[in-house]
N, C-alpha and C positions, 0 to 999 in steps of 0.2 A: 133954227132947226126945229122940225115939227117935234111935239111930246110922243113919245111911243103907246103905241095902243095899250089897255090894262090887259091882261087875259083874263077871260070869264072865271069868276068864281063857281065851283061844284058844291051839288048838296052832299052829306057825307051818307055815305054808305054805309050800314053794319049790316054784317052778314048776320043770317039766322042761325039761333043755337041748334048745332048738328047733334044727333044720333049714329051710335050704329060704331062701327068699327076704326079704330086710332092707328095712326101711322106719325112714328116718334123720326124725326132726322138728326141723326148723334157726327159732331165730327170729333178726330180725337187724334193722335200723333200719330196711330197704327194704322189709319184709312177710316174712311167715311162709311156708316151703318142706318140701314133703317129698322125699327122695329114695330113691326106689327103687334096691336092687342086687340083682343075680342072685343063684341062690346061690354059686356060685362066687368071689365079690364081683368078679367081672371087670369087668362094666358098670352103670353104672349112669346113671337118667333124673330129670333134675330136671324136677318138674311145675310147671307156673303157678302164679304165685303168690296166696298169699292175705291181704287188705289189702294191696293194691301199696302203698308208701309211704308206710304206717304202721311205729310201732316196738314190734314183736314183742317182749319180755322173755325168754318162758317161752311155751313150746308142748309141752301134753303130750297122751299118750294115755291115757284110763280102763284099766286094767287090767281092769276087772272088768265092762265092758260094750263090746263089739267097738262100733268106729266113732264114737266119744264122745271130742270132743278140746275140749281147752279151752285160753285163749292168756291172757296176759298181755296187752294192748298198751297204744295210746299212739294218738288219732286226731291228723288234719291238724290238728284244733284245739288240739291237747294236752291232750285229754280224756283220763283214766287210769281204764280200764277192763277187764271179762274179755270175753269172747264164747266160747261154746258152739258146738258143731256133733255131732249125732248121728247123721247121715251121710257121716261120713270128708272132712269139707269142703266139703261140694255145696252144704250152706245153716248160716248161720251166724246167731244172736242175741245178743243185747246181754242182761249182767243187769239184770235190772231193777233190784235194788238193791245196785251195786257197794260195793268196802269205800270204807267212810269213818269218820274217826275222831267221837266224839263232842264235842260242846261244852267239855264239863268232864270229861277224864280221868283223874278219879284225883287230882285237883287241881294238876296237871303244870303248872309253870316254862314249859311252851314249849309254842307253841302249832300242833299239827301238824293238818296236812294232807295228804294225800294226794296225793302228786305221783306215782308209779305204783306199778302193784304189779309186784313183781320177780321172785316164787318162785310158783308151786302145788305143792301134794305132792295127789293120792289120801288116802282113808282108808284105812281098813284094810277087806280081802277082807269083811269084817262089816258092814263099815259102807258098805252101797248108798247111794250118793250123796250123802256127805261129801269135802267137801274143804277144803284149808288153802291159805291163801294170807298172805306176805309182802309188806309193802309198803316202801316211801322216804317217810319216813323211816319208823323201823324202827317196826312195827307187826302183829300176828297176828290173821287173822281165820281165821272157819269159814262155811262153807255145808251148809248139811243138805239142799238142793234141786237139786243137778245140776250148782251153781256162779251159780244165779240170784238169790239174796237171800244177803249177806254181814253177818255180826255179830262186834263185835269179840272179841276173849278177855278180860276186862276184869280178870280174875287175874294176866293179864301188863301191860297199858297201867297195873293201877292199883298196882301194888306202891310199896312204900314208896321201893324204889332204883332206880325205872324209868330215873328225868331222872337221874343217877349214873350208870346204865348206859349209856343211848345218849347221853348228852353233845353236843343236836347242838348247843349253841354251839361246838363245838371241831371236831366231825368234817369232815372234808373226802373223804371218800371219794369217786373220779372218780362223778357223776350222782347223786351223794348218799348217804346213808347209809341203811343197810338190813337189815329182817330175811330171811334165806333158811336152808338145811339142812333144812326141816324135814321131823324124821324121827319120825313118830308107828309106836310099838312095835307090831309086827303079833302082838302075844299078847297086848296087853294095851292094855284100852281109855283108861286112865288113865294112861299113860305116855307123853313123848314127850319128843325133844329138838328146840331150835332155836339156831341160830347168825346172831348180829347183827354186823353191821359198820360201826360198830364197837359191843362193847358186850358179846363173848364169847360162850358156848355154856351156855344154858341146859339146866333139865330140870325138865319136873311129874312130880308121881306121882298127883296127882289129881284127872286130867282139864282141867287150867290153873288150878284155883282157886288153886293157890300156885305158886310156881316158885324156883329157888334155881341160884348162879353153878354151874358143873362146871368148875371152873377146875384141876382133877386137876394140884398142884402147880403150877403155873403163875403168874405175876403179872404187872403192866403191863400196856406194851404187850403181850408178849407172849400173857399171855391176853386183851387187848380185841380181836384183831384175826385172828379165823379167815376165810378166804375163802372155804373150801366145807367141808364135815362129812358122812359119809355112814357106812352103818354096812352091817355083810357081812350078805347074803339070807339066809347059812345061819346066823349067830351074830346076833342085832340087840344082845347085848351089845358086842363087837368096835366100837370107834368108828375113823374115820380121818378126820384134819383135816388140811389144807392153809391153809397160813396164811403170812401175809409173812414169818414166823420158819420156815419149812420143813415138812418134814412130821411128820405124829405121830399114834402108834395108841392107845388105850385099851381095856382091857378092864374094864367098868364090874363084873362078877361077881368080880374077881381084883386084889388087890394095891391096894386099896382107892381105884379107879379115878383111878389115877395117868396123864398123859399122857407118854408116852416119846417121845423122839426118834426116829428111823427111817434117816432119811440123812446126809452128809455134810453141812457145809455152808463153804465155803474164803470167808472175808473179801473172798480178794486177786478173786476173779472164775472161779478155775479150775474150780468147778461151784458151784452154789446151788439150790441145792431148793425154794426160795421159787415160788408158782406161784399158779395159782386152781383149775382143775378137777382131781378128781380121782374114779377112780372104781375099786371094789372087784370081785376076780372075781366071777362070777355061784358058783362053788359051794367056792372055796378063801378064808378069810378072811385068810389072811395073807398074799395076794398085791394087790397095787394096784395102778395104772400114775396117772402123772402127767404133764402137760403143764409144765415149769419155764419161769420167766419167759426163763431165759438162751435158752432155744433147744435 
């Protein structure tokens, strides 16, 4: 049987630092909000909302096509599904075939369902109208249509140490447990990381058919339980996790991608690093800014 072709590797992209006027995308449990600021960021207008009174997860914008937003939510029914909009929210569509898991996944202990989906990521600048999405419990799907028809990654749901990884007899995590971070490699089509909670920070190299822990020294809890993962524009090796054990950088090219500590962390209460959002400069990779649980 012949080897399968490799697909071309990309050079990375980073976009130029913009000017000029900010558009904030808030989801929230009351419905999905955009807020405009000056440039100045002096003032700023929160517009009507959209789905009043549905719950919002994840609200993003296409990078790669102006006006193209797509939402996680949650209807009054608690129907778990995405919706589309290709006019900056004016009108908005339901996928037709949202992610759902299969019958018999991989031959999986437990039997999941899709109670929402939590995460979207974009593909890559190459990749016109692919997207990734995360679901509760932990789950990875793709859309190759705009975000309208979803299939699972079944390299991940059917691994050998799927039900060892996500544990959801055990997990408690607040609204369930879940896959989110994901960060598909903007050079390369086969590569990509994702972080479960609980269940650690995986990585394929090609294209999901297999996948394997990144636990970069790490064990336990303290690698079961990353909160966010994100990795720098300018370096996509540079990783940075935010996790109930604090924070921590990786450089996956260097020092045979070991995960370092970064801050402080005091027992007694005096500061703690432990957090959920975290997010990397847009052109310096060794800078981050965090939100900490303390305050």
């Amino acid at each position: 049987m012949p080897e399968p072709a490799l697909r071309p590797k990309h050079k990375l992209r980073v976009p130029r630092p913009r000017r000029g006027p900010l558009r904030v995308l808030v989801g929230t449990r009351k419905g999905a909000f955009a807020i405009d600021g000056d440039e100045a960021r002096g003032r700023f207008e929160v517009h009507r909302p959209w789905h009043l009174g549905w719950t919002c997860f994840h609200l993003v914008a296409d990078p790669r096509r102006k006006g193209t937003l797509l939402a996680a939510v949650r209807d009054h029914d608690g129907w778990p599904t995405i919706v589309i909009s290709e006019d900056e929210g004016e009108r908005w569509e339901e996928a037709a075939e949202p992610p759902r898991f299969g019958k018999a996944v991989g031959g999986s202990a437990f039997d999941r369902h899709v109670d929402h989906v939590f995460w979207l990521s974009p593909g890559r600048a190459f990749e016109p109208g692919t997207w990734y999405c995360g679901t509760s419990p932990q789950g990875l799907f793709r859309s190759l249509d705009g975000g309208r028809t979803w299939r699972a990654i079944e390299g991940l749901h059917g691994h050998d140490e799927f039900d060892a990884w996500t544990a959801l007899d055990r997990d408690r995590t607040p609204d369930g447990p879940k896959l989110h971070s994901i960060l598909p490699d903007p050079r390369d089509a086969d590569r990509m990381v994702v972080a479960m909670s609980s269940g650690g920070v995986l990585e394929t190299l090609d294209g999901g058919a297999t996948w394997a822990r990144l636990d970069g020294g790490l064990a336990g809890d303290e690698a079961r339980d990353p909160h966010c993962v994100v990795a720098a524009p300018t370096n996509p090796d540079r990783l940075w996790m935010q996790s109930h054990f604090g924070v921590y950088r990786m450089d996956r090219d260097e020092g045979g991608g070991a995960w370092r500590r970064t801050g402080p962390r005091d027992g007694d209460g005096a500061f703690d690093d432990a957090g959920f959002p975290i997010a990397v400069h847009p052109h310096d990779p060794d800078v981050a800014w965090i939100v900490p649980m303390d305050g």
